[in-house]
C-alpha positions as CSV (number, residue, x, y, z in Angstrom):
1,X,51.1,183.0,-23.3
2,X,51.8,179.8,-21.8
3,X,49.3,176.6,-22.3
4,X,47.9,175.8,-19.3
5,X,45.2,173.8,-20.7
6,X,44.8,170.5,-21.4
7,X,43.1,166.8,-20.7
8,X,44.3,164.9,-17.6
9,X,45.1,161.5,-17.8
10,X,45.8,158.5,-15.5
11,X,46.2,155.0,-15.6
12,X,44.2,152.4,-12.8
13,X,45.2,149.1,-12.2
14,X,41.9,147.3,-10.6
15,X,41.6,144.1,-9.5
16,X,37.9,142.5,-10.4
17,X,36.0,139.4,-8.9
18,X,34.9,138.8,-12.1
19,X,31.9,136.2,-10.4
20,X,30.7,139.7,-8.1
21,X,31.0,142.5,-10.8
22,X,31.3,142.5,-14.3
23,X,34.1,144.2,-16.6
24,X,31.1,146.4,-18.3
25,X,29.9,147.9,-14.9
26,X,33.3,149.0,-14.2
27,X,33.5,151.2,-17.5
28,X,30.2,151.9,-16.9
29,X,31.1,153.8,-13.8
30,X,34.1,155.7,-15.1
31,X,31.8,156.8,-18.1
32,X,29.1,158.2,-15.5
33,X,31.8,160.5,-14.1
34,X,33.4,161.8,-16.6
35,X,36.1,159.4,-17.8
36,X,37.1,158.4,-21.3
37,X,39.1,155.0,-21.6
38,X,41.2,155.2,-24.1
39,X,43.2,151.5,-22.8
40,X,42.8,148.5,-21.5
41,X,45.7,146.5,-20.9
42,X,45.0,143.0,-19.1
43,X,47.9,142.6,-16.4
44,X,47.2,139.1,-14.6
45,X,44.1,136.8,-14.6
46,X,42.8,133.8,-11.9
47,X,40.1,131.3,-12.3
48,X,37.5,134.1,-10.9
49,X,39.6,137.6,-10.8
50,X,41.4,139.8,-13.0
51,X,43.7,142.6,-12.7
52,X,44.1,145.0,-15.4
53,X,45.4,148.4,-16.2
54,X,42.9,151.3,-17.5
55,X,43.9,153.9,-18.9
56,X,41.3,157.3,-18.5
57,X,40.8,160.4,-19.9
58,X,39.5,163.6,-18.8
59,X,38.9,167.4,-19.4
60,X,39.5,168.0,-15.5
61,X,41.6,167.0,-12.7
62,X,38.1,166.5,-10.7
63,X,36.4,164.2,-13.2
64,X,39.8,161.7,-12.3
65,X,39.1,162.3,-8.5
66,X,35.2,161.3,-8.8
67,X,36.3,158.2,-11.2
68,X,38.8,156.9,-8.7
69,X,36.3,157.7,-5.6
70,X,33.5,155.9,-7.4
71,X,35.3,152.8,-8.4
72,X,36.5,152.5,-4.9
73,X,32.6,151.9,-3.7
74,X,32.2,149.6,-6.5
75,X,31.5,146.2,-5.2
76,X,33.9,143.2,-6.3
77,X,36.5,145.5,-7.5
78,X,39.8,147.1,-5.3
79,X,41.6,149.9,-7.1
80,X,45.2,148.3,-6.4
81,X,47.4,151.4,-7.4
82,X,46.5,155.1,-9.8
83,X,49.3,155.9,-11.7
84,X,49.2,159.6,-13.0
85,X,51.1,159.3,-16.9
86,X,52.0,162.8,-16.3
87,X,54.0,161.9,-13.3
88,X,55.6,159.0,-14.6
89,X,56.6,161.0,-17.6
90,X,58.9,163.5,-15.3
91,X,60.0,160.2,-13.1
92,X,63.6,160.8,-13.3
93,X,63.2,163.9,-14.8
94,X,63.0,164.8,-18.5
95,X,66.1,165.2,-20.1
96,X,70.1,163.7,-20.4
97,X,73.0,164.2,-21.5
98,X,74.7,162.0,-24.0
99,X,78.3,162.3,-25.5
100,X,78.7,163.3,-29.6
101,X,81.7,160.5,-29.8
102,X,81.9,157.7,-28.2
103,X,85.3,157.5,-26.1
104,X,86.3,153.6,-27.3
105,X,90.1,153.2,-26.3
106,X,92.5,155.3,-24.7
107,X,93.4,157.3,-27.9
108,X,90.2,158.5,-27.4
109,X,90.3,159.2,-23.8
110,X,93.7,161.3,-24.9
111,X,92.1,163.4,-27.1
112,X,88.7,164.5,-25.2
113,X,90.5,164.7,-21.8
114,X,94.3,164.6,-20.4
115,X,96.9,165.3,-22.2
116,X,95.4,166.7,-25.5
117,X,92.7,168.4,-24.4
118,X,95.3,171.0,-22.8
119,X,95.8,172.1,-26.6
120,X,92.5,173.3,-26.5
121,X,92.3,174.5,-23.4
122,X,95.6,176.9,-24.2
123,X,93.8,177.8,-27.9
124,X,90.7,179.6,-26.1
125,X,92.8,181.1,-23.6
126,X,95.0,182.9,-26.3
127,X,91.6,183.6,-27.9
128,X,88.9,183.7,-26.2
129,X,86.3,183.4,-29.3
130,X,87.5,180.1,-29.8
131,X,85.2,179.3,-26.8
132,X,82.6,179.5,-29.7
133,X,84.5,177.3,-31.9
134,X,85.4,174.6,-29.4
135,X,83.1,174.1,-26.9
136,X,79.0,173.8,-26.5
137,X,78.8,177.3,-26.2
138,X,78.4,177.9,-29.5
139,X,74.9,175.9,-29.3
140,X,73.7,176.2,-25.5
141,X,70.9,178.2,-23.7
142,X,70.8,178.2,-20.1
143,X,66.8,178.2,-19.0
144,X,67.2,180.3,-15.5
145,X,64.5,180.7,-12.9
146,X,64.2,181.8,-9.3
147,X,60.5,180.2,-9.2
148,X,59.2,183.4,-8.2
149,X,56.3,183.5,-10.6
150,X,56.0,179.9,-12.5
151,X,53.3,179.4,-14.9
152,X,50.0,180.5,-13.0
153,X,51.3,179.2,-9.9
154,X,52.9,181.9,-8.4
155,X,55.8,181.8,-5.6
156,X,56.8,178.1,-5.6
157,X,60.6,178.0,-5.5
158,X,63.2,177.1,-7.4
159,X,62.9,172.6,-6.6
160,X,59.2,173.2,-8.0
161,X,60.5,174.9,-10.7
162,X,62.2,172.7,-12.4
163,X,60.0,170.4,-14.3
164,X,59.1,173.9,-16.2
165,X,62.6,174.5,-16.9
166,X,63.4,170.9,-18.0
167,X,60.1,171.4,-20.1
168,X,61.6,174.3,-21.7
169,X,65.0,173.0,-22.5
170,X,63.2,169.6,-24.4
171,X,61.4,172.2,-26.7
172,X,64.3,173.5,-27.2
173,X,66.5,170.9,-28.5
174,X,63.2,169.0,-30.2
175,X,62.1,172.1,-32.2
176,X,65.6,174.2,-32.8
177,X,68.5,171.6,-32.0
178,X,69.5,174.0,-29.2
179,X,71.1,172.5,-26.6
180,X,69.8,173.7,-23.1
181,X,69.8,173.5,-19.6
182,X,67.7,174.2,-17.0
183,X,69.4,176.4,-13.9
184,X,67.0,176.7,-11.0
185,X,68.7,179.2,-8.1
186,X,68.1,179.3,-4.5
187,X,67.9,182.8,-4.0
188,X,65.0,185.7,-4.5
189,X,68.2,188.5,-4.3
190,X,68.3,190.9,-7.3
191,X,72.2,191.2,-6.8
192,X,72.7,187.4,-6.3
193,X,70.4,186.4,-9.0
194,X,72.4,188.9,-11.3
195,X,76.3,187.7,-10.5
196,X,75.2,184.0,-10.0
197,X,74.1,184.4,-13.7
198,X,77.3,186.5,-14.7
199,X,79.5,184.3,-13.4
200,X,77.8,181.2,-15.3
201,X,77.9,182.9,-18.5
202,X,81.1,181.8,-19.5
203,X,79.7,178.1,-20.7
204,X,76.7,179.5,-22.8
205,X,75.7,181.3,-25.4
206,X,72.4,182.8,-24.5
207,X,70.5,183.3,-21.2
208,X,66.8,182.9,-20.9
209,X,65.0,184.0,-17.8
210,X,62.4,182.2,-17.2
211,X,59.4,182.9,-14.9
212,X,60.8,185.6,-12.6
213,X,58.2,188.4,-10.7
214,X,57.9,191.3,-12.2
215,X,59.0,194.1,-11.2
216,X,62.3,192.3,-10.6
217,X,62.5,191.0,-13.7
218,X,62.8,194.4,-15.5
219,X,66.0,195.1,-13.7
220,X,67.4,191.3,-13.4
221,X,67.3,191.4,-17.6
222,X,68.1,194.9,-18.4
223,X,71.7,194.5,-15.8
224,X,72.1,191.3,-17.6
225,X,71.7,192.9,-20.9
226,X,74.1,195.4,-20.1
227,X,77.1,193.6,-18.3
228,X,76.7,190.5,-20.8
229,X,78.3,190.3,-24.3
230,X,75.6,187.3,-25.2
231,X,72.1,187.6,-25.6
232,X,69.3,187.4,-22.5
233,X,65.8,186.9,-23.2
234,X,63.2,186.9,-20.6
235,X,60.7,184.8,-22.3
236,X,57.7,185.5,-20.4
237,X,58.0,189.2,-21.4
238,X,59.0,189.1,-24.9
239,X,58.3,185.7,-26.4
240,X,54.8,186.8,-25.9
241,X,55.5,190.2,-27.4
242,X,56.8,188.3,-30.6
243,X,54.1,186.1,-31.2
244,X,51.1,188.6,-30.1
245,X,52.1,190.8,-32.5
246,X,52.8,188.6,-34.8
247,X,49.1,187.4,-34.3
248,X,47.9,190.8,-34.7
249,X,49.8,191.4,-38.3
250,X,47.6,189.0,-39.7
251,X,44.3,189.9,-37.4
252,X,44.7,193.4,-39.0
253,X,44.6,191.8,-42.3
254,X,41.5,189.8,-41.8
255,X,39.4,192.7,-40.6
256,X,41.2,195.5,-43.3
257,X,42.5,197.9,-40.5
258,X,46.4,199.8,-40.0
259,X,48.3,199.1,-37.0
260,X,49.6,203.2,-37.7
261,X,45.8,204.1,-37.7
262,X,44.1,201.4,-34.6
263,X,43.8,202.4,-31.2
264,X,44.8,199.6,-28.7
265,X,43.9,199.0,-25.2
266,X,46.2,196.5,-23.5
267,X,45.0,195.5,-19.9
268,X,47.4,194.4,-17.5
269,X,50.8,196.3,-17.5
270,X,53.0,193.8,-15.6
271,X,56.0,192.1,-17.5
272,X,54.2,190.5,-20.6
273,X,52.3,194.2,-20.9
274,X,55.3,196.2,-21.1
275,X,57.0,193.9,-23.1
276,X,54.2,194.1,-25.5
277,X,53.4,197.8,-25.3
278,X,56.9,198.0,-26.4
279,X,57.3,195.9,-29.7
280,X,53.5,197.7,-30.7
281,X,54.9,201.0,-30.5
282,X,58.1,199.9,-32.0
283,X,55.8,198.5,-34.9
284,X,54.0,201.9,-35.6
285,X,51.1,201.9,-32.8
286,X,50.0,205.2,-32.5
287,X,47.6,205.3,-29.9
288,X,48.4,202.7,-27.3
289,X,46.7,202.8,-23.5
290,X,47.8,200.9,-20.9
291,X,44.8,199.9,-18.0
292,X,45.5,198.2,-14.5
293,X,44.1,198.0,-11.4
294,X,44.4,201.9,-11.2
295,X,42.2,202.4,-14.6
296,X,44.0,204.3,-17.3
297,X,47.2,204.7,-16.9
298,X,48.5,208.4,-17.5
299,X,51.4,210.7,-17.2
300,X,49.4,213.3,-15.1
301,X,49.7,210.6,-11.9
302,X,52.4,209.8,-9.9
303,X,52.5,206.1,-9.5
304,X,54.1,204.0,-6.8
305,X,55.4,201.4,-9.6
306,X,58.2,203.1,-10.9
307,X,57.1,201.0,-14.3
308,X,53.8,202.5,-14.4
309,X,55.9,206.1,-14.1
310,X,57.8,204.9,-17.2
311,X,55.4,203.8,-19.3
312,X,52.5,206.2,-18.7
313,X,55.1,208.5,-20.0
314,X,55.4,206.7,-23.1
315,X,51.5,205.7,-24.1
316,X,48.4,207.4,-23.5
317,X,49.0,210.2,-26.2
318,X,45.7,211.7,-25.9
319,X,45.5,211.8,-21.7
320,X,42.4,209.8,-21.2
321,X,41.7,208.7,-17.6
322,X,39.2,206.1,-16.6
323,X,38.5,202.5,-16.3
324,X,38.7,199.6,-19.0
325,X,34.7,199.8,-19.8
326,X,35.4,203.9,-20.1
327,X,38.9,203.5,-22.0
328,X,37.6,200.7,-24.4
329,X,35.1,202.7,-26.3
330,X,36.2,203.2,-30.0
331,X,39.0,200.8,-29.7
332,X,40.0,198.4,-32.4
333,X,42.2,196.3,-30.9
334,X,42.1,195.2,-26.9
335,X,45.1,192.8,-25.8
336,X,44.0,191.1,-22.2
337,X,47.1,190.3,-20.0
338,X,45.2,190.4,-16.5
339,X,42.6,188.2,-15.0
340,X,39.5,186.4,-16.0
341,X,36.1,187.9,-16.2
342,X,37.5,191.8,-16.4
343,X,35.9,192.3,-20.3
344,X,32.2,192.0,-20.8
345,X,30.4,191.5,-23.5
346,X,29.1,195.0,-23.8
347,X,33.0,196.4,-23.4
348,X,33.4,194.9,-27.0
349,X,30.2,196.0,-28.4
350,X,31.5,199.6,-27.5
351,X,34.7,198.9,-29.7
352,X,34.6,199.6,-33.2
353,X,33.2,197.9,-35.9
354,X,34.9,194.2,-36.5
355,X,36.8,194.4,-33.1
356,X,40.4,192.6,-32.6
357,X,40.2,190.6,-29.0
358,X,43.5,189.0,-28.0
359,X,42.1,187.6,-24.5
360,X,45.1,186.0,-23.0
361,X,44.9,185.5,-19.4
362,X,45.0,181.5,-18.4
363,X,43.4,179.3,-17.6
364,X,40.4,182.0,-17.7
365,X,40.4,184.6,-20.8
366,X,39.2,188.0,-20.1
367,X,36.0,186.6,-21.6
368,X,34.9,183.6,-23.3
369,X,35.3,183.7,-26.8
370,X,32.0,182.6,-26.9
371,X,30.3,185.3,-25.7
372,X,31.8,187.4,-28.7
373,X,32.1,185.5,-31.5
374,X,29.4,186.9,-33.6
375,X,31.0,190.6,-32.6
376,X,34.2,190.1,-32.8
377,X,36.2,190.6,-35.8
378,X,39.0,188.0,-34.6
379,X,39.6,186.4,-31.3
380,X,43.1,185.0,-29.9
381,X,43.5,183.2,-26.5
382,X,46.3,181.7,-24.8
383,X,44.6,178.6,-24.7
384,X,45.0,175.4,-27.0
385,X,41.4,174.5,-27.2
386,X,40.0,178.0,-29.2
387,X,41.6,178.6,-32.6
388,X,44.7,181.9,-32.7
389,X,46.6,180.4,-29.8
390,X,49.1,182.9,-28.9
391,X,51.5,180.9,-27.6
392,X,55.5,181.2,-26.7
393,X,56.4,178.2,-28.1
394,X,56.2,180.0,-31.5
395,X,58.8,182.6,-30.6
396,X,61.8,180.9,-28.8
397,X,63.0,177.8,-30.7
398,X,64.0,180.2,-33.8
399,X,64.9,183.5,-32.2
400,X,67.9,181.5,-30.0
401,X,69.4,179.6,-32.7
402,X,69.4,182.9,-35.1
403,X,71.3,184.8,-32.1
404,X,73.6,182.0,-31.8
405,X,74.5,181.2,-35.3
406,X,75.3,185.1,-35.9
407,X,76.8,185.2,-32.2
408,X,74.7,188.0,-31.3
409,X,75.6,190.3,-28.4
410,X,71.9,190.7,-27.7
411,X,68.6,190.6,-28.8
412,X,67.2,193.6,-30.0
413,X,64.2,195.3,-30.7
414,X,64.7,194.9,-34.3
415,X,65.3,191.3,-34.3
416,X,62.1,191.0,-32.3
417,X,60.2,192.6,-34.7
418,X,61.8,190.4,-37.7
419,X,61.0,187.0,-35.7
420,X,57.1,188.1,-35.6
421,X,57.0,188.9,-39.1
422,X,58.4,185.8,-40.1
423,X,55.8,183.8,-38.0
424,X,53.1,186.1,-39.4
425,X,54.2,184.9,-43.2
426,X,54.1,181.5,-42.4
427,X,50.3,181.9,-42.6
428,X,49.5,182.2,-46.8
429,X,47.6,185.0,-47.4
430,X,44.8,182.4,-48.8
431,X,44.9,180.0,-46.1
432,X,44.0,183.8,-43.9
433,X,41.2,184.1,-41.9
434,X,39.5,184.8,-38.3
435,X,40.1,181.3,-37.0
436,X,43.4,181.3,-38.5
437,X,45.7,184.0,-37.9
438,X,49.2,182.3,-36.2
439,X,51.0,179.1,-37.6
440,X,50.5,175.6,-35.2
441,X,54.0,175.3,-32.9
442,X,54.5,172.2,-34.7
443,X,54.9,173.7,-38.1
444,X,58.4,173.6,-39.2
445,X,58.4,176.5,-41.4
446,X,58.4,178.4,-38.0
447,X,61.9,178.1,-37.0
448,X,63.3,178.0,-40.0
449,X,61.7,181.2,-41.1
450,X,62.5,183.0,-38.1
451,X,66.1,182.4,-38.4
452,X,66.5,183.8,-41.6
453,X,64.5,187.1,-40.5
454,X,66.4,187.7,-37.2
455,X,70.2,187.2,-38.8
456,X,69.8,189.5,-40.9
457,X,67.9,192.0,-38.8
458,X,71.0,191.3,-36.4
459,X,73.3,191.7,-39.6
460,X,71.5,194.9,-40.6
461,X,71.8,196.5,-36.8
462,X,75.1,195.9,-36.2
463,X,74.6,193.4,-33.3
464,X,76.2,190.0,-34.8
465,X,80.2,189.1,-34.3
466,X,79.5,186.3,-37.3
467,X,77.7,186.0,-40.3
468,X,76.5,182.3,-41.2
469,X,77.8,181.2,-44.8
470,X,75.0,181.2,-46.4
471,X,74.5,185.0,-45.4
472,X,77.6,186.0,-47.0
473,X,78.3,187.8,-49.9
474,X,81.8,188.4,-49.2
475,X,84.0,188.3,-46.1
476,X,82.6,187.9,-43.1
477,X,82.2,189.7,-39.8
């Protein structure tokens, strides 16, 4: 899940009469409400004022808002200007382009442009491969939103959008060298959404859709998927597959239970829940049931989802009807994709013994981890600030630049299922435990592991146009 936790932060440059207030009552004051300075940076002084810039801390937006509304009554001191850090960050937005060579003389100019760039030009269009060869598809990801359903924001358009999608594409060139580009559209339309994306294809390698309303989405990726020879990925839906099953192939370890043999409850079967449903049953889930607004979802019930139709045909092996707190009982594993506050504390104490509880909804889990930590055989969240983050940022940056090295036509269930693997095995088996079952974003080993899974479950499935050298063991493909 996406992470959206974490502390606010701002920066206040105040001018003081230093003879009416003093520079400790001002600290003071943001202290009482909630602020932590972390800076103090002194900008201009007078023989009896000072300005200076303050930089504060906070869990929560409104702490900032009382700190700035206190000072503001604070006698001998005018709050001159508040300048969010967050904002300034995106000022200008957050990413460039820059040239690999430098063009230095008109030689140069020659070769990158007019005349001799028509060689080029004439080598892709009597082979169209070459595109792979001799231009940045061979390393670039378009990040493509309508802004239909943007973090936990909901309907905000595509101009809102970016700063997400730019956000994206820095991740991915910081953590995998994958060049990206953010690609917000102005239109809701299935159909234009679908041939705008077609008929940009031609300058990438890879297409991820990125924060798109479900049920769209399902069609949008599976047309693409279909009328595309490069791979999509709809991030939302299946980066949180990988790494939540890769969280649960080590939570399984800890508590000394088989994915073959557990019976999982997943709550919420909109995009991420399908997505996930899938990659579990592809991984040997047996009994799998899917709960929504409707309770139990079951192939007996007509449902006015056509998704619901399709998957209650899939799950459920057993029939059982009812709502979460009836469905839970016995379970060994329950994977919260819906709201906060749905699971109770007395839901898990009707699971079996040394209960799984991926609680995933943000910013509010399911239930606090707190409430079940001495119950709970492991807990995950898609927060920052519990241990087991189950977080996106795992998947992505490894299973793009495996699909592009190998030039996959698409990402497959397979490869899926070798990318959470590899970020399972990143976690030794003696560093494994109930606060620790999923590797940190930041840990290297991530990407490079994943890469070397998903080429050769690409390799192995028939799916890649090119095998990497160091894959080779004669020839190539």
């Amino acid at each position: 899940m996406k992470d959206t936790i974490g502390g606010k932060s701002i920066i206040l440059r105040v001018e003081l009469q230093t003879e009416a207030v003093h520079f400790g009552q001002l600290i003071t004051v943001i202290t009482e409400n909630g602020g932590d300075v972390i800076a103090i940076d002194v900008i201009q002084t007078g023989p009896n004022w000072t300005v200076r810039d303050i930089t504060v801390t906070a869990s929560e937006q409104v702490q900032l808002e009382a700190v700035t509304g206190a000072i503001k009554l604070l006698q001998g001191v005018k709050l001159v200007h508040v300048s969010d850090r967050t904002f300034l960050l995106h000022l200008g937005g957050k990413i460039e382009m820059k040239p690999k060579v430098p063009i230095q003389n008109r030689d140069d100019l020659s070769r990158v442009y007019t005349p001799d760039v028509a060689r080029v030009c004439m080598a892709i269009h009597e082979k169209q491969e070459n595109a792979y060869k001799l231009t940045i598809k061979r390393n670039t990801v378009a990040v493509v939103s309508d802004g239909s359903a943007v973090l936990g924001l909901g309907n905000i358009g595509p101009y809102a959008a970016m700063p997400v999608m730019e956000g994206k594409a820095m991740l991915f060139k910081q953590l995998a060298d994958v060049d990206a580009f953010p690609i917000c559209l102005d239109t809701q339309n299935t159909e234009e959404i679908i041939t705008t994306i077609k008929n940009l294809a031609p300058a990438f390698g890879g297409i991820n859709l990125e924060d798109i309303s479900s049920p769209r989405c399902f069609e949008i990726e599976e047309r693409l998927r279909e009328e595309l020879d490069i791979p999509v990925f709809h991030d939302d839906q299946h980066g949180t597959a990988v790494v939540l099953y890769a969280g649960l192939i080590n939570a399984l370890k800890v508590v000394g239970k088989s994915i073959n043999e557990a019976k999982v409850v997943i709550c919420g079967i909109g995009a991420a829940g399908i997505a996930c449903s899938n990659i579990l049953l592809a991984a040997g889930v047996k009994e799998l049931i899917g709960v929504d607004r409707e309770g139990a979802l079951v192939s007996s019930t007509s449902y006015s989802n056509p998704m619901w139709n399709w998957y209650a045909e899939r799950t459920n092996p057993n029939r059982l009807t009812g709502s979460l707190h009836e469905i839970i009982e016995g379970a060994d594993v329950f994977i919260g994709l819906s709201s906060g506050g749905v699971l109770k504390r007395v839901d898990v104490e009707r699971m079996s013994p040394h209960p799984i509880v991926f609680v995933m909804a943000n910013p509010t889990p399911e239930i606090h981890p707190d409430e079940i930590e001495d119950i709970a055989g492991v807990i995950a969240t898609g927060r920052s600030d519990f241990p087991n983050q189950i977080n996106n940022v795992l998947c992505f940056p490894g299973i793009f630049p495996a699909a592009l090295d190998c030039q996959a036509t698409t990402i497959n269930e397979e490869m899926k299922l070798a990318a959470s693997a590899a970020i399972a095995s990143v976690v030794a088996p003696q560093e494994l435990n109930k606060l620790y079952i999923i590797p940190s974003v930041f840990n290297q080993e991530v990407v490079r592991r994943i890469r070397t899974g998903v080429i050769e479950a690409a390799i192995r499935t028939g799916v890649a146009r090119r095998m990497p050298r160091e894959f080779r063991s004669g020839g190539t493909i």
